[in-house]
N, CA, C and O of each residue as an XYZ file, in Angstrom:
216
protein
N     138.371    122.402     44.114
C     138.594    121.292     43.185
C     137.452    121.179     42.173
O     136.833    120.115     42.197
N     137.192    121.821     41.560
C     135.925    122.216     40.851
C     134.509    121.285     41.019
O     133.727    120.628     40.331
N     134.731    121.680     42.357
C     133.222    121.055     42.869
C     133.056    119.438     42.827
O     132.111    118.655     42.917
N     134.577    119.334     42.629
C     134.476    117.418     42.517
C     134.685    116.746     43.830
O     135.445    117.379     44.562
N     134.184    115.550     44.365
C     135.194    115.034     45.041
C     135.674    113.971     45.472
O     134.748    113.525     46.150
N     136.814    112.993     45.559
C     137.701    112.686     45.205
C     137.077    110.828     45.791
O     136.570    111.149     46.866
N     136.929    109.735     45.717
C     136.306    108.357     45.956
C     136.940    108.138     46.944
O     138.095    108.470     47.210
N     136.007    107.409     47.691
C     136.637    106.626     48.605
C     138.062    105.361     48.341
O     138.386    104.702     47.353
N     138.611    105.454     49.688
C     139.599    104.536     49.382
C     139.264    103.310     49.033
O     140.163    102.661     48.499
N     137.896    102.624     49.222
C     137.317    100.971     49.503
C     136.612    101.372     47.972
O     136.340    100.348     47.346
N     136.248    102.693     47.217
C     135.700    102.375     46.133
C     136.260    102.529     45.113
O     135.542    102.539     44.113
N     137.799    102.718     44.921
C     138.958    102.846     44.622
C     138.919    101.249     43.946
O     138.261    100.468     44.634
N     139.546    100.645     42.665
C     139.537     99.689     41.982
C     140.982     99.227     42.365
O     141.841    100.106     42.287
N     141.314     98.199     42.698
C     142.480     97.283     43.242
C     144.168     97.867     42.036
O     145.299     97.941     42.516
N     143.969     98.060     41.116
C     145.001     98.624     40.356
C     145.196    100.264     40.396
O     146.267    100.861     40.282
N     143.448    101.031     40.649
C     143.694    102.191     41.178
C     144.383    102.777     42.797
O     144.681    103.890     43.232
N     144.420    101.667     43.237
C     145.208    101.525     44.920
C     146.288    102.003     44.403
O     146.773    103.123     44.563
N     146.760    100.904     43.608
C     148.317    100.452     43.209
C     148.893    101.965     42.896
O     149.784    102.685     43.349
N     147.991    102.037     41.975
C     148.458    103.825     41.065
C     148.822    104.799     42.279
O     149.614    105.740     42.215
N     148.107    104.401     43.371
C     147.870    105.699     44.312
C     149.280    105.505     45.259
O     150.026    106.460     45.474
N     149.464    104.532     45.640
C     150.162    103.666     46.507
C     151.738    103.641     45.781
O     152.701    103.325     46.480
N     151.900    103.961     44.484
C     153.224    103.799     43.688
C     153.364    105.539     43.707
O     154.493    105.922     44.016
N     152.464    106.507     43.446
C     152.880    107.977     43.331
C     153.091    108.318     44.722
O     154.154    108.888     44.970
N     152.189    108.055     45.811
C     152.860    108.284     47.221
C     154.339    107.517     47.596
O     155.131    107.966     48.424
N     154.479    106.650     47.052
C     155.933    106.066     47.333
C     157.183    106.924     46.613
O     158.244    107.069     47.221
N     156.976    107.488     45.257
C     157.517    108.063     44.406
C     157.796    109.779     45.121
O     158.876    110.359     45.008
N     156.693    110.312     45.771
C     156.550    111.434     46.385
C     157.633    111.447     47.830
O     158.161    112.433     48.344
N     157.723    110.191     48.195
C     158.450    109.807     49.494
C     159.671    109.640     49.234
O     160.514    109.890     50.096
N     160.076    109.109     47.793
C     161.556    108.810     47.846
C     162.248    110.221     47.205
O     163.478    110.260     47.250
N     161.512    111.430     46.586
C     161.506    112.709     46.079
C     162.202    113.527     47.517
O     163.217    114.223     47.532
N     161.390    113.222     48.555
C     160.903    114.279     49.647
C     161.987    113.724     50.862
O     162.803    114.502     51.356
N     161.929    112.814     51.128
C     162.835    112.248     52.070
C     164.547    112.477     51.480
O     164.790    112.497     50.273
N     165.586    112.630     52.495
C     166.908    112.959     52.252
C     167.266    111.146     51.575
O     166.669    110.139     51.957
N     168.397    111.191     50.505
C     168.808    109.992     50.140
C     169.748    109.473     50.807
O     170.257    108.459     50.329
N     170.226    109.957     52.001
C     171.097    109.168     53.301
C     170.150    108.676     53.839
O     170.454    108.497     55.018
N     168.954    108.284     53.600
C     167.856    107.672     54.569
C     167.866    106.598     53.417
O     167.440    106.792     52.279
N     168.652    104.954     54.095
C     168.878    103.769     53.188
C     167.844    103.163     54.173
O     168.363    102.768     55.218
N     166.511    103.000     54.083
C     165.500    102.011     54.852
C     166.163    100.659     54.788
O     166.192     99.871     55.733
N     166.869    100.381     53.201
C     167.351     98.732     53.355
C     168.226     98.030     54.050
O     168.113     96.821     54.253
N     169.264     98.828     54.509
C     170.088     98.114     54.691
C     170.055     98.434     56.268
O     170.984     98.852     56.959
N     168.714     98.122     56.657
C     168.103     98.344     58.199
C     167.237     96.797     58.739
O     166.547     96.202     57.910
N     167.350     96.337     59.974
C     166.206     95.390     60.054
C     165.026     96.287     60.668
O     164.964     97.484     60.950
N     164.193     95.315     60.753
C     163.357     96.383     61.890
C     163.410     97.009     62.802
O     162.965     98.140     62.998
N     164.438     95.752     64.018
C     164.286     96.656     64.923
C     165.687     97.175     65.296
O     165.817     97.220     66.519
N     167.073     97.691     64.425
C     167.340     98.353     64.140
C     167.162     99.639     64.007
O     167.873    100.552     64.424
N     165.796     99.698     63.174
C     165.598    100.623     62.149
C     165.162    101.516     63.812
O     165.826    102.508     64.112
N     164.181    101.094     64.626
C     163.194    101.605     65.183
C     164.129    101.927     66.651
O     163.815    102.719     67.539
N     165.046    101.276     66.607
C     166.303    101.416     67.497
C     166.991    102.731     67.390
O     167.320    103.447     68.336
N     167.159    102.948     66.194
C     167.669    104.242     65.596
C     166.743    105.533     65.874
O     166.837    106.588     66.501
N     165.774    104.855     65.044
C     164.125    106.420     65.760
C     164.268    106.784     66.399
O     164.480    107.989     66.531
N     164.224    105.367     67.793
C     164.066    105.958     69.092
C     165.071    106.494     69.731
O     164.803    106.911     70.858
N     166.415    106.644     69.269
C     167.372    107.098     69.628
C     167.541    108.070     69.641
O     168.056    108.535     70.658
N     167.148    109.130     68.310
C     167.341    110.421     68.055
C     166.438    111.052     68.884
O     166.774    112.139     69.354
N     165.377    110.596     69.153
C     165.052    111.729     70.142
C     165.298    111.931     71.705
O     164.926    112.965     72.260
């Protein structure tokens, strides 16, 4: 990485979170299949389901 490297998360500026925190979400909804509807799940539903598949 040309000898750079990269700030801590705590020295990271509260809107630079955001930035970081919106492209990992963006990367997740890319990467994950779109039959995976998180919403129309409650929690423990959701975790009902997890634990099911395996």
């Amino acid at each position: 990485m040309n000898g750079r490297t990269l700030p801590s998360w705590d020295a990271l500026t509260h809107v630079k979170r955001i930035g970081w925190e919106a492209a990992a979400q963006a990367v997740a909804m890319a990467v994950l299949p779109s039959s995976l509807d998180l919403t129309s799940h409650d929690d423990e539903e959701l975790e009902t389901d997890i634990l099911s598949e395996n």
